[in-house]
C-alpha atoms as an extended CHARMM CRD file, in Angstrom:
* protein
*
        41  EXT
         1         1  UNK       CA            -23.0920000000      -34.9680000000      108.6690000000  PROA      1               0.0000000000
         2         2  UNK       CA            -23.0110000000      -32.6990000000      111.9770000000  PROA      2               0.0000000000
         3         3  UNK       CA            -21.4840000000      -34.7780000000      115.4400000000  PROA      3               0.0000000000
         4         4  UNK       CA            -21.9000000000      -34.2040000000      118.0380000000  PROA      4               0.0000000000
         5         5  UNK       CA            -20.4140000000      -34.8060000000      121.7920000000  PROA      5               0.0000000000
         6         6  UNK       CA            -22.0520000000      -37.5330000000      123.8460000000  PROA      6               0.0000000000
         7         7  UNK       CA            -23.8450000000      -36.1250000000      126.5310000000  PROA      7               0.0000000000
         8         8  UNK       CA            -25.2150000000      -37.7310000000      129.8850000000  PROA      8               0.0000000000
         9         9  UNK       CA            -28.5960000000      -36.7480000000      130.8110000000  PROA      9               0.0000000000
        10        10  UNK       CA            -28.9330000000      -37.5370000000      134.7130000000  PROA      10              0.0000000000
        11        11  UNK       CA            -32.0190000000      -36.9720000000      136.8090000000  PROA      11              0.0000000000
        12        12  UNK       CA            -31.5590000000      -33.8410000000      139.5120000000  PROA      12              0.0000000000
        13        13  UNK       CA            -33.7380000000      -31.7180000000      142.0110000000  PROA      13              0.0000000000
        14        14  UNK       CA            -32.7480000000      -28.3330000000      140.9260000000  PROA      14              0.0000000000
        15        15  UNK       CA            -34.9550000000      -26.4330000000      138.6360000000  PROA      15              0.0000000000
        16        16  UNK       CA            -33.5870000000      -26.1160000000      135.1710000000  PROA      16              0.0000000000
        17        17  UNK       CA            -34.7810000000      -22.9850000000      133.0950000000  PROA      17              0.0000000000
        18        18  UNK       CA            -36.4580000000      -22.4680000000      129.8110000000  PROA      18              0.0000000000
        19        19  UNK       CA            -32.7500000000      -21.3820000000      128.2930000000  PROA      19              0.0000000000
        20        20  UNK       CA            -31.3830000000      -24.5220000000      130.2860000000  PROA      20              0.0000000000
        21        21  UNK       CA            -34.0220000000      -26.9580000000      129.1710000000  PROA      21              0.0000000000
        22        22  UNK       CA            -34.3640000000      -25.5480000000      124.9580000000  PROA      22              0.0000000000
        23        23  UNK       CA            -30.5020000000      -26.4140000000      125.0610000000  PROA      23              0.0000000000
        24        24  UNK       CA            -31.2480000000      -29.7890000000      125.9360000000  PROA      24              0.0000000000
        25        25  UNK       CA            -33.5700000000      -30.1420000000      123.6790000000  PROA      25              0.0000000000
        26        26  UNK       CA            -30.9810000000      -28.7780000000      120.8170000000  PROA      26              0.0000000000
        27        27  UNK       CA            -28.4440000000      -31.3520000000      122.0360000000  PROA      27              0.0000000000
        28        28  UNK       CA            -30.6090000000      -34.2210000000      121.5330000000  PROA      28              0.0000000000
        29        29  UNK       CA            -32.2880000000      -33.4570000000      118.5650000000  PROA      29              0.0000000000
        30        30  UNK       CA            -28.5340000000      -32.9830000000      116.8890000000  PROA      30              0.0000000000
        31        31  UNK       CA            -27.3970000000      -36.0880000000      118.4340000000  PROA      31              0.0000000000
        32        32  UNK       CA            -30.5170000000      -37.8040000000      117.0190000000  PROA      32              0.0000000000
        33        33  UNK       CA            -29.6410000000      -36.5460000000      113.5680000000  PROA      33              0.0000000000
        34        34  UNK       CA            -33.1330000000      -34.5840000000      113.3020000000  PROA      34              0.0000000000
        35        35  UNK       CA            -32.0050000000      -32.0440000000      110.7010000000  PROA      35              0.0000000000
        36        36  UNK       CA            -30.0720000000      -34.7980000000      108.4250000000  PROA      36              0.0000000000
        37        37  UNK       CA            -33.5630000000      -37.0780000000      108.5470000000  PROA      37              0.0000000000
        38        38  UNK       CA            -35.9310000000      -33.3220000000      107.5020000000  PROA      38              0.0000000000
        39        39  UNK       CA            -33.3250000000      -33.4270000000      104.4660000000  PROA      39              0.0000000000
        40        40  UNK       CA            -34.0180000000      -36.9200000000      103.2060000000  PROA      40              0.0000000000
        41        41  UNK       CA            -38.1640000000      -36.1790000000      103.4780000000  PROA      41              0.0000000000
């Protein structure tokens, strides 16, 4: 099983990029355990 860091996730008013926001999206889908639930299916 993968862990990972906690992370905080705040709201901001600066533009986050595509790079900026697919890393996010990496983080929390690996802190969700995404790739040990596709395993189980």
């Amino acid at each position: 099983m993968t862990t990972v860091k906690d992370f905080d996730a705040k709201f901001t008013s600066r533009e986050v990029s595509a790079w900026g926001g697919l890393a996010l999206l990496k983080k929390m889908m690996d802190w969700m355990g995404i790739q040990e639930a596709k395993a189980m299916v």
